[in-house]
LUMZAKOL-814371 format. One line per field, with one value per residue (C-alpha): residue in one letter; x, y, z negated; residue number from 1. Coordinates in steps of 0.1 Angstrom, whole numbers, always signed. Layout:
code: A,...
X: X,...
Y: Y,...
Z: Z,...
pos: NUM,...
***
This chain:
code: X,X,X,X,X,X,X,X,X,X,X,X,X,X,X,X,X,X,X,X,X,X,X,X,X,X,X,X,X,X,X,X,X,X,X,X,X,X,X,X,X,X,X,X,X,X,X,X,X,X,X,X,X,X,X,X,X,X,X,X,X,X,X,X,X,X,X,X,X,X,X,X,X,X,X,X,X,X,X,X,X,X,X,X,X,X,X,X,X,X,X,X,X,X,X,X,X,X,X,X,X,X,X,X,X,X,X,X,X,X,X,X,X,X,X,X,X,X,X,X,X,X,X,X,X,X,X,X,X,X,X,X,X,X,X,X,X,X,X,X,X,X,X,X,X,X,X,X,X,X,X,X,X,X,X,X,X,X,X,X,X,X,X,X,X,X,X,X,X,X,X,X,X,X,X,X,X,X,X,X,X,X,X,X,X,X,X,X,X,X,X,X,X,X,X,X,X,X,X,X,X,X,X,X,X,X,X,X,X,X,X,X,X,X,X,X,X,X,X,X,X,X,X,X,X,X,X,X,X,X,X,X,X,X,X,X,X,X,X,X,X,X,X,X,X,X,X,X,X,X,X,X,X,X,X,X,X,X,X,X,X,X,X,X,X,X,X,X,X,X,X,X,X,X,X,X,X,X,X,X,X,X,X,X,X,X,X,X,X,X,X,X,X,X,X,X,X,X,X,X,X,X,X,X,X,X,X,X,X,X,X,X,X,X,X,X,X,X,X,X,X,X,X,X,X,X,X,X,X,X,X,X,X,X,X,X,X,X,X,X,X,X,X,X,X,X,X,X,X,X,X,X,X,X,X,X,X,X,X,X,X,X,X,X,X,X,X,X,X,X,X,X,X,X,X,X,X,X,X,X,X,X,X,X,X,X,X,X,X,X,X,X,X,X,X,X,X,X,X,X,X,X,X,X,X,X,X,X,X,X,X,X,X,X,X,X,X,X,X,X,X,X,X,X,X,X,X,X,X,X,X,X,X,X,X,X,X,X,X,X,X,X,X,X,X,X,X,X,X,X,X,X,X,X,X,X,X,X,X,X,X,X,X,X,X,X,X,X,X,X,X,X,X,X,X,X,X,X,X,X,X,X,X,X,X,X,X,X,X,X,X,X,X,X,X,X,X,X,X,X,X,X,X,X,X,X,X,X,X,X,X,X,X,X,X,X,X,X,X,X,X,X,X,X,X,X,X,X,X,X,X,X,X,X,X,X,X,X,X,X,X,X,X,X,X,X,X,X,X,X,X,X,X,X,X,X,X,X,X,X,X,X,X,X,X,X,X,X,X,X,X,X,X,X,X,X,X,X,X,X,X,X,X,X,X,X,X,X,X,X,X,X,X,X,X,X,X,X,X,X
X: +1218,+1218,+1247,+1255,+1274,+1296,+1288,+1308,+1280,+1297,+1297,+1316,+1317,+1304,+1311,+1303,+1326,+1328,+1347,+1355,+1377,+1392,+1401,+1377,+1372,+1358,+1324,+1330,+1304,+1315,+1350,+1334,+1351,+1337,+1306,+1296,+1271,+1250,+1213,+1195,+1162,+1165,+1146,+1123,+1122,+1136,+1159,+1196,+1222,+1262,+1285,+1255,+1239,+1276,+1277,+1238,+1251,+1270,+1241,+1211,+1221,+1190,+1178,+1209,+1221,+1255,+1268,+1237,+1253,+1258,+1224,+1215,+1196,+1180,+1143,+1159,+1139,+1155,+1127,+1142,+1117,+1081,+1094,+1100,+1131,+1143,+1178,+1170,+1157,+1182,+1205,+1185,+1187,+1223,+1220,+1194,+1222,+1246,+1219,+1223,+1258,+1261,+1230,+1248,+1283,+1273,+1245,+1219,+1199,+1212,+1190,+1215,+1241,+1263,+1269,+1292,+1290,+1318,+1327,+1313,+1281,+1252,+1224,+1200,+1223,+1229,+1192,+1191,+1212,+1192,+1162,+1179,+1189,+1154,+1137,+1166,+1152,+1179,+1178,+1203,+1227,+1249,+1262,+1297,+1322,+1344,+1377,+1372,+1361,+1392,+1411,+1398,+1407,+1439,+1440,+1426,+1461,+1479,+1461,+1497,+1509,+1503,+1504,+1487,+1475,+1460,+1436,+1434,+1403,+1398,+1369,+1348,+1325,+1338,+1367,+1374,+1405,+1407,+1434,+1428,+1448,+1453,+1462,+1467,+1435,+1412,+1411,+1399,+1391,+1402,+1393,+1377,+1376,+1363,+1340,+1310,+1316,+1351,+1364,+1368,+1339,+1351,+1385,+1362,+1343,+1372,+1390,+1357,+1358,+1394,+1387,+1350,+1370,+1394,+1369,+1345,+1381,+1382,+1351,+1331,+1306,+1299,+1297,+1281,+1249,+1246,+1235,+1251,+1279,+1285,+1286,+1307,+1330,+1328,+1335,+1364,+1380,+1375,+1393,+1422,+1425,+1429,+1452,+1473,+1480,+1504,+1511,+1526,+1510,+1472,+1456,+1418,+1401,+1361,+1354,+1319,+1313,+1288,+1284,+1283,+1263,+1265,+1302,+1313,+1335,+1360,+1383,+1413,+1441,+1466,+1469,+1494,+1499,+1511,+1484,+1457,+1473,+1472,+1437,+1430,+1459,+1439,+1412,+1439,+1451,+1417,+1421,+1456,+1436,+1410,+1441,+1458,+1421,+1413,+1453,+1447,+1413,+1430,+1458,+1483,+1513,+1528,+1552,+1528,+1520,+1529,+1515,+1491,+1471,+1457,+1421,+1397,+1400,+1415,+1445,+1461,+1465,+1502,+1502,+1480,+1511,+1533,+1513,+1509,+1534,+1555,+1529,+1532,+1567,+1558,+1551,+1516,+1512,+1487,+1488,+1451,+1434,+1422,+1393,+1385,+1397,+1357,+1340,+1361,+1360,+1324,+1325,+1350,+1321,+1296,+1317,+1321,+1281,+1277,+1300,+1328,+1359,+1382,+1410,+1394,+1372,+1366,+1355,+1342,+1334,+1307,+1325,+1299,+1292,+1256,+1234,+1208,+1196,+1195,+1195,+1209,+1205,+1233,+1231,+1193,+1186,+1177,+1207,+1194,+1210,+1235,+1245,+1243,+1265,+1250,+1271,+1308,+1324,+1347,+1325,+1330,+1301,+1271,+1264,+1236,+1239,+1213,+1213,+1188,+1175,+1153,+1125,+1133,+1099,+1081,+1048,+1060,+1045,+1060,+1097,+1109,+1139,+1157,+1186,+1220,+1247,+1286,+1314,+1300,+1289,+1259,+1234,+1218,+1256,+1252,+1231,+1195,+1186,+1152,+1124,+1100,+1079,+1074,+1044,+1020,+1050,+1047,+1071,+1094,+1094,+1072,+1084,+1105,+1109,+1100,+1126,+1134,+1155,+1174,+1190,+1209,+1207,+1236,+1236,+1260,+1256,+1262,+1219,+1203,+1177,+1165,+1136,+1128,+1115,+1095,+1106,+1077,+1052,+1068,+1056,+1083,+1081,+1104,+1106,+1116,+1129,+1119,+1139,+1158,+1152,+1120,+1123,+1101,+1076,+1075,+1044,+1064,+1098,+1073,+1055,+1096,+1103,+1076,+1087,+1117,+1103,+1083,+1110,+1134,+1111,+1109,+1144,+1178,+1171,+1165,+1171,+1209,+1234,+1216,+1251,+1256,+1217,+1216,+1245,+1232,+1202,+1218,+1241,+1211,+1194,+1224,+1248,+1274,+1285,+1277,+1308,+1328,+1303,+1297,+1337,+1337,+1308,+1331,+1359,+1340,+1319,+1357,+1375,+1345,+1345,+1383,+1382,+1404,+1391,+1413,+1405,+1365,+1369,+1386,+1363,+1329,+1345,+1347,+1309,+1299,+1312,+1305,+1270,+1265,+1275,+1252,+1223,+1237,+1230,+1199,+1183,+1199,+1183,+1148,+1157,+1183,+1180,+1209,+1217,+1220,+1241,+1267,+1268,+1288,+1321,+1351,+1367,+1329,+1330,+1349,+1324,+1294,+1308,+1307,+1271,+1243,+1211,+1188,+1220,+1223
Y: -547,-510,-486,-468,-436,-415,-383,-356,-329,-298,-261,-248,-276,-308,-338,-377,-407,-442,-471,-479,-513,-510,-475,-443,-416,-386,-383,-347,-325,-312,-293,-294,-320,-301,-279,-255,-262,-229,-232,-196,-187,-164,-132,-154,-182,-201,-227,-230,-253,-248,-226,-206,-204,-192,-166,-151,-142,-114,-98,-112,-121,-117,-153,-174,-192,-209,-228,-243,-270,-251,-249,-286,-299,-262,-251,-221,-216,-194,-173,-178,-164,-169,-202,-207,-238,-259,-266,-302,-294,-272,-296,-323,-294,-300,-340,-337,-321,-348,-374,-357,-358,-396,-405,-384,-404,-439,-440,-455,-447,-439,-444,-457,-431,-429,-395,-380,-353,-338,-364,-339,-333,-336,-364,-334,-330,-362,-371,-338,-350,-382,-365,-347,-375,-395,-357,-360,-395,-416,-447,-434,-465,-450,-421,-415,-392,-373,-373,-419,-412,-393,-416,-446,-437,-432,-469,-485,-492,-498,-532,-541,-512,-504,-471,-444,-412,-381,-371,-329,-321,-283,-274,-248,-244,-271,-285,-323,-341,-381,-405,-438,-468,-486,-526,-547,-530,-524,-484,-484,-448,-444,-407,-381,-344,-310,-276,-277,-239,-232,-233,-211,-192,-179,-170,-149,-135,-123,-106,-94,-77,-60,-46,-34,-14,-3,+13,+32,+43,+58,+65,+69,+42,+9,-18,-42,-20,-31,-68,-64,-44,-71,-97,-86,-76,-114,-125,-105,-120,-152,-144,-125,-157,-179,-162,-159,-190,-189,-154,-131,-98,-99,-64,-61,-39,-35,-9,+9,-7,+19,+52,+87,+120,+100,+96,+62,+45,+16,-3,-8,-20,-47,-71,-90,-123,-118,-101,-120,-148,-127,-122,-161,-173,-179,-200,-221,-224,-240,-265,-274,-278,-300,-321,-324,-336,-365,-380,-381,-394,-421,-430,-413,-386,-370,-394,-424,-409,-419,-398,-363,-366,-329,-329,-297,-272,-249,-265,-251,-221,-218,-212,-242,-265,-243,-248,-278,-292,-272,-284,-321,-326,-345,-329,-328,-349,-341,-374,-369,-340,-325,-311,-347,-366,-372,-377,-409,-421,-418,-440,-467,-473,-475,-497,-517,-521,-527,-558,-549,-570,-542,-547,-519,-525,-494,-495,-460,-444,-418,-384,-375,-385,-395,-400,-382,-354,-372,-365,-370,-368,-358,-349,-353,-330,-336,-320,-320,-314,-340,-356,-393,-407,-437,-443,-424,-410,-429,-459,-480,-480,-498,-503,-503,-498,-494,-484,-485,-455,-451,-426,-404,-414,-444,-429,-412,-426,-403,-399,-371,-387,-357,-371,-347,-350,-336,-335,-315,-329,-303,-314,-282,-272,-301,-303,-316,-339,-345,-354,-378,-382,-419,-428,-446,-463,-493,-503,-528,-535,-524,-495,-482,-458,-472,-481,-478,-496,-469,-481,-464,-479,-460,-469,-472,-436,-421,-415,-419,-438,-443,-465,-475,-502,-499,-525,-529,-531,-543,-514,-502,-470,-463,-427,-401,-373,-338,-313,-279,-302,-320,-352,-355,-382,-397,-379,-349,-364,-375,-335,-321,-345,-335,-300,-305,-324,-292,-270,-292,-298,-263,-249,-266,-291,-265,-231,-233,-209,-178,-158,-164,-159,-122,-116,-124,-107,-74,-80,-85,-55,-32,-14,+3,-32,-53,-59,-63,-86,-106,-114,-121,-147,-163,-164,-182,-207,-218,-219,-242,-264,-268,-274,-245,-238,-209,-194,-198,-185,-154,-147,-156,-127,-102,-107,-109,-75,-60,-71,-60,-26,-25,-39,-10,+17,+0,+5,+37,+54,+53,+73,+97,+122,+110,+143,+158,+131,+129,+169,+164,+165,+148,+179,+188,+161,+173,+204,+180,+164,+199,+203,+193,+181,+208,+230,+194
Z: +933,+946,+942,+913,+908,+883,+881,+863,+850,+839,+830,+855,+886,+890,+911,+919,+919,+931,+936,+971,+974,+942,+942,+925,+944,+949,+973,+991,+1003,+1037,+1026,+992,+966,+937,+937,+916,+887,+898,+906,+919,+936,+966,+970,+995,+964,+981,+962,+965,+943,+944,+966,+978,+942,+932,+958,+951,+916,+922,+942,+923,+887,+874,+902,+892,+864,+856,+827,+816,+803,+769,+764,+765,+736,+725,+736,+755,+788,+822,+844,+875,+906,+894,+873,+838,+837,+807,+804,+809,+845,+856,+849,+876,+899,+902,+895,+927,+948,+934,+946,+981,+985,+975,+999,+1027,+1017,+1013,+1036,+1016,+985,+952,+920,+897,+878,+852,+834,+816,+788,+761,+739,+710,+723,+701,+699,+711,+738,+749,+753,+770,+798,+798,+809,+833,+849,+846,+861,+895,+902,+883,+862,+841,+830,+807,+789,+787,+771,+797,+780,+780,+815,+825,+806,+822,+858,+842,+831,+861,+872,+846,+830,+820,+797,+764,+749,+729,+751,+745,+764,+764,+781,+788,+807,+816,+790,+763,+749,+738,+724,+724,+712,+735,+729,+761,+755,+786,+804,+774,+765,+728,+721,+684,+678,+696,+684,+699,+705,+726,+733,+742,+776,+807,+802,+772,+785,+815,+787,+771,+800,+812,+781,+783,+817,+807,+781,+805,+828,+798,+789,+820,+834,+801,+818,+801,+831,+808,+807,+840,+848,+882,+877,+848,+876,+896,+865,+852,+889,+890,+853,+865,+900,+883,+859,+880,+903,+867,+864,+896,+894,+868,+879,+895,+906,+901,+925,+921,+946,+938,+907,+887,+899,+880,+892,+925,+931,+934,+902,+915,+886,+900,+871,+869,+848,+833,+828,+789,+783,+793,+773,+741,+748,+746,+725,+692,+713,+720,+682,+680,+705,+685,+650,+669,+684,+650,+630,+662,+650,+614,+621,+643,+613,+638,+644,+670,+670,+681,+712,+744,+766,+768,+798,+807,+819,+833,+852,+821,+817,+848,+827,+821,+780,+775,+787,+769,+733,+738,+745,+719,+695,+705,+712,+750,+780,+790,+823,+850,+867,+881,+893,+865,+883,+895,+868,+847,+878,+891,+858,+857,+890,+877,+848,+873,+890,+858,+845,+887,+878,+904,+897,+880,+849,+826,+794,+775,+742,+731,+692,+680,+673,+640,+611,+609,+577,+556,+531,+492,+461,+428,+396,+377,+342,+341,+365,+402,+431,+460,+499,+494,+527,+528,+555,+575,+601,+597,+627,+650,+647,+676,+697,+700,+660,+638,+601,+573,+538,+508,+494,+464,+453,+425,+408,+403,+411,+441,+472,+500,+510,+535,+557,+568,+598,+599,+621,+603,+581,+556,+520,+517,+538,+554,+566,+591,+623,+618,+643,+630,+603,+597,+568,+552,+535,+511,+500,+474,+445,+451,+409,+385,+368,+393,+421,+457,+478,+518,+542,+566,+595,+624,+658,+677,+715,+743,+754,+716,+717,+681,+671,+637,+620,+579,+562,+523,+508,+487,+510,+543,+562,+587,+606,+641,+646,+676,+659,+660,+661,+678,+711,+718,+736,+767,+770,+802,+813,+808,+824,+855,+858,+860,+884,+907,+905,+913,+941,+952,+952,+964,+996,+1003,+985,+986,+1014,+1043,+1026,+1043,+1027,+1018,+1026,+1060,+1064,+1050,+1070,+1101,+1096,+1089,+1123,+1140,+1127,+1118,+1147,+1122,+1107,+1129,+1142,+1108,+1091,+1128,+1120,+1085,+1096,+1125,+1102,+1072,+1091,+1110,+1076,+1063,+1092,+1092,+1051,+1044,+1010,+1002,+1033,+1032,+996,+1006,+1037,+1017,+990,+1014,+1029,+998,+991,+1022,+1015,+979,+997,+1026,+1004,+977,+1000,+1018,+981,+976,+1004,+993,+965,+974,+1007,+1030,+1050,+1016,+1005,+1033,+1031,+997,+1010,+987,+979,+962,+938,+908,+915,+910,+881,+864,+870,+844,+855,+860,+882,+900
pos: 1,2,3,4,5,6,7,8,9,10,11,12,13,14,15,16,17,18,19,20,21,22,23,24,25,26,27,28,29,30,31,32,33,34,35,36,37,38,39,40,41,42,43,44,45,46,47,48,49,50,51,52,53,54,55,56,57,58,59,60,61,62,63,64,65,66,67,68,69,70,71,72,73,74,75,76,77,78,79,80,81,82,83,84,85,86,87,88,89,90,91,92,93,94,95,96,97,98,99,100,101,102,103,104,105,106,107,108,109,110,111,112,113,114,115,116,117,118,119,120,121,122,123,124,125,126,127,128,129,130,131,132,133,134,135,136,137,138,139,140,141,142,143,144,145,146,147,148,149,150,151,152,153,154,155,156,157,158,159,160,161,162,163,164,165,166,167,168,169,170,171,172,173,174,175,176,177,178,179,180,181,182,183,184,185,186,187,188,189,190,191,192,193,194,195,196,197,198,199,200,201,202,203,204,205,206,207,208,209,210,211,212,213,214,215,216,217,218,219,220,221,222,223,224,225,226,227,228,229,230,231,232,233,234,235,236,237,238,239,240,241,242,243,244,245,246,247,248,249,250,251,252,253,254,255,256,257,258,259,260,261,262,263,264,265,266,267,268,269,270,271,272,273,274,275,276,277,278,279,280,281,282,283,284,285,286,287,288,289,290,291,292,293,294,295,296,297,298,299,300,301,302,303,304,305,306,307,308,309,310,311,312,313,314,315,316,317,318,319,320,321,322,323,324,325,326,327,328,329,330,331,332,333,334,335,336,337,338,339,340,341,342,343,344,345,346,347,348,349,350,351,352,353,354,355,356,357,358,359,360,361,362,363,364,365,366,367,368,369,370,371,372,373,374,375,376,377,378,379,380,381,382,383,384,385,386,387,388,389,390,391,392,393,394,395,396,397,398,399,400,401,402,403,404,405,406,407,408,409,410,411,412,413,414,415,416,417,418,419,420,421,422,423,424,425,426,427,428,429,430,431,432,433,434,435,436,437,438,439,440,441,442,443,444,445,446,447,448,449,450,451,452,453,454,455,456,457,458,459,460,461,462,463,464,465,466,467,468,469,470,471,472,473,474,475,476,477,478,479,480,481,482,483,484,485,486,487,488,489,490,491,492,493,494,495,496,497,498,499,500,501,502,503,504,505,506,507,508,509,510,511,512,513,514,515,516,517,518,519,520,521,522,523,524,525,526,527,528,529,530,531,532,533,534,535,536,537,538,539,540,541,542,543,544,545,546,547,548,549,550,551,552,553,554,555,556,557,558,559,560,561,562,563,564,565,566,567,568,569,570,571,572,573,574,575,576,577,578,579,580,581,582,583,584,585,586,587,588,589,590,591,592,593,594,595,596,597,598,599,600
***
């Protein structure tokens, strides 16, 4: 049997896990152990995946895109380069690199995956990331829900304890809570709870936001009006909140980030720590509600809980330990890299289907309600977008479940199954998954309305499918649903995979990192930098070969900056007359400012 592997598909960064004698791990790619979940098309179009797709975004937003992952499920399409992209293949982009790194690891070919998604994802969504994995070349083996993945590499060693954990998964785009029972190496997941759009992102967003204000408070500029300006801005919330969580004070320092009359505007403020947390503090309040409705869903309390297991990147943020765990009453634990912990989870299930000898069974539940639009009649008249629940959530996955449902006429000979996905008792307030129409229906009894056998087949990787049966006539109708998302046929799944072999071909497999290539150029053709950017080059490519992360990080910053500059002024000059331009001495500036157009 060949190999298979866990990968850990997400937002922000993604990575692949395995089981290598007994123990998960993580499969690194060079100093990499996590790469970025970025895919871009250089100027050249040529194709580049991760770190360099990561570093092209600040220069050339407009031929990147990151955090895709919220988009799964939807018909939203991205025009990067002369290409149109679905979510869906995106996504394989970054499954394709994943590929790569476990080929390059384990020396042999890798068709076989597991992959994980938020435990709250939709069906849509789910068979999303199916195709995505069928269009990167994968016989995709399961689906699994990251908080059960995190929390089974958390069980693997401990088949001889019993407990009740919560498993608080923060992420970079999404947010999950689980309550796992763990019995003598079975994890039973009782409850699982969440948002599909809360994470990181949207604490960047939100101190991209304060510091936009900050500079059109003092500059009268708007840095969002400008897509790379709003980059590099985004770039710099996410450095500064990251560096908060170890630091109380963090100064942000955007040299040349718009211009005005053609004097350079920097930002340059400091933030506090406090005040970046009251910026996300009610996002948080969120998580709590979402942690309180997965305990009364699993007949808990607080008290029942042994353990909160932190999971994602996000929770390294100081006030997410502190709300928690003033919420909970325990100390949040991060006993496994919570950067880590999804993807060698994802491996110990792989290990698991591959029938490797380990003490873990995990039984998993459906986080929705499932079930359709009916109608009543109620004091003889007809009320209609009810919500019919089929299958309720936390139902222990696989299952199947059917219910009868009757015509409201006897002479009516069509039925309209509409398939939601919610809480909600009104129909139209929950998802719609899809539709189908059932007809030439026959009565069961003369005299009365026509009746249909619904039934639910729910599968191991939370993926929907639905099929009916008239009862009169024996005629039984299996259905793929239509909706928002549009499953792909496999002629359709084959024509993306061959794209994605195209540009893979010519792209990500000998493209290199676009970075070090536009820096080289420049020292090649460029006297007054050469020097600078010929060290920032040495500097990054030692850092990467020794595995200094923090170092490469901080060199790859400052190229990319010194870049963004030279290419700045590269474009600049076509426009703008430079012995006019370096005739403005500084002392002229506030002059200039005074000056409208026409005197300009």
């Amino acid at each position: 049997m060949s190999k298979i592997i866990g990968i850990d598909l997400g937002t922000t960064f993604s990575a692949v896990g395995t089981v290598r004698e007994g123990v998960p791990i993580v499969l690194p790619n060079g100093a990499e152990r996590i790469i970025p979940s970025v895919v871009g098309v250089t100027p050249d179009n040529a194709l580049i995946v991760g770190t360099p797709a990561r570093n092209q975004y600040v220069l050339y937003p407009e031929r990147t895109v990151k955090s895709i992952k919220r988009s799964m499920g939807t018909d939203l399409t991205v025009q990067l380069g002369e290409r149109t992209y679905s979510p869906a293949e995106l996504s394989a982009i970054i499954l394709r690199e994943m590929k790569r790194i476990a080929e390059a690891n384990l020396g042999e070919p890798i068709e076989r995956a597991v992959i994980t998604v938020p435990a709250y994802f939709s069906d849509a969504a789910r068979q999303a990331t199916k195709e995505a994995g069928e269009i990167a070349g994968f016989t995709v083996e399961r689906i699994i829900n990251e908080p059960t993945a995190a929390a089974l590499a958390y069980g693997l060693d401990r088949a001889d304890e019993t407990q009740i954990i919560a498993v608080y998964d923060l992420g970079g785009g999404t947010f999950d809570v689980s309550i796992v029972e763990l019995n003598q190496g079975v994890l039973e997941v009782r409850a699982s709870h969440g948002d599909t759009h809360l994470g990181g992102d949207d604490f960047d967003d939100r101190l991209m936001e304060y510091l936009a204000h900050l500079f059109r408070e003092e500059h009268g500029l708007d840095p969002r009006d400008d897509r790379k300006a709003l980059a590099r801005l985004t770039r710099a919330a996410e450095q500064a909140k990251i560096a908060l969580s170890s630091q109380p004070f963090v100064q942000v320092r955007e040299e040349y980030l718009m211009e005005k009359n053609r004097r350079p505007l920097h930002l340059d403020v400091e933030i506090e720590r406090h005040d970046f947390e009251d910026l996300i503090r009610d996002l948080l309040q969120g998580t709590l509600t979402a942690f309180d409705a997965a305990l009364r869903d699993a007949g808990l309390t607080k008290g029942d809980l042994g353990k909160v297991l932190l999971v994602g990147g996000s929770t390294r943020i100081p006030l997410v330990w502190e709300m928690l765990a003033e919420h909970v009453g325990l100390d949040p634990m991060m006993e496994i890299n919570p950067d880590e912990a999804v993807a060698l989870g994802a491996g110990v299930q792989a290990a698991l289907i591959a029938g490797e000898p380990l003490d873990a069974i995990l039984v998993d539940v459906t986080p929705h309600t499932l079930g359709i639009e009916v109608a009543d009649i109620q004091f003889g008249r007809v009320v209609e977008d009810r919500f019919g629940p089929i299958i309720h959530r936390n139902t222990t996955l696989p299952t199947t479940r059917a219910q009868v449902f009757s015509a409201l006429y006897p002479d009516q000979r069509a039925i309209r199954v509409k398939v939601y996905q919610g809480e909600k008792p009104i129909a139209s307030q929950n998802t719609l998954l899809g539709e189908f129409l059932f007809e030439d229906l026959e009565q069961e009894t003369e005299g009365l309305p026509p009746r249909i056998t619904v039934q639910f087949d729910l599968d191991m990787n939370g993926i929907l499918n639905v099929s009916a049966v008239d009862r009169g006539s024996g005629q039984a109708t299996q259905t793929t649903l239509r909706a928002a998302h549009t499953r792909l046929s496999p002629n359709d799944r084959a024509a993306a995979s061959q794209r994605i072999d195209e540009l893979w071909q010519t792209g990500a497999a000998v493209s290199g990192d676009p970075l070090l290539q536009r820096a080289k150029a420049w020292v090649q053709n460029e006297e007054e930098q050469a020097h600078e950017l010929a060290d920032l080059v040495q500097r990054l490519e030692a850092a990467e070969r020794d595995g200094d992360l923090e170092a490469a990080a901080r060199w790859r910053e400052e190229l990319t900056d010194l870049l963004y500059d030279l290419e700045g002024a590269a474009s600049d000059s076509d426009e703008v007359d430079d012995e006019a331009d370096n005739a403005i001495d500084d002392n002229e500036w506030d002059e200039l400012d005074g000056l409208d157009e026409d005197e300009e």
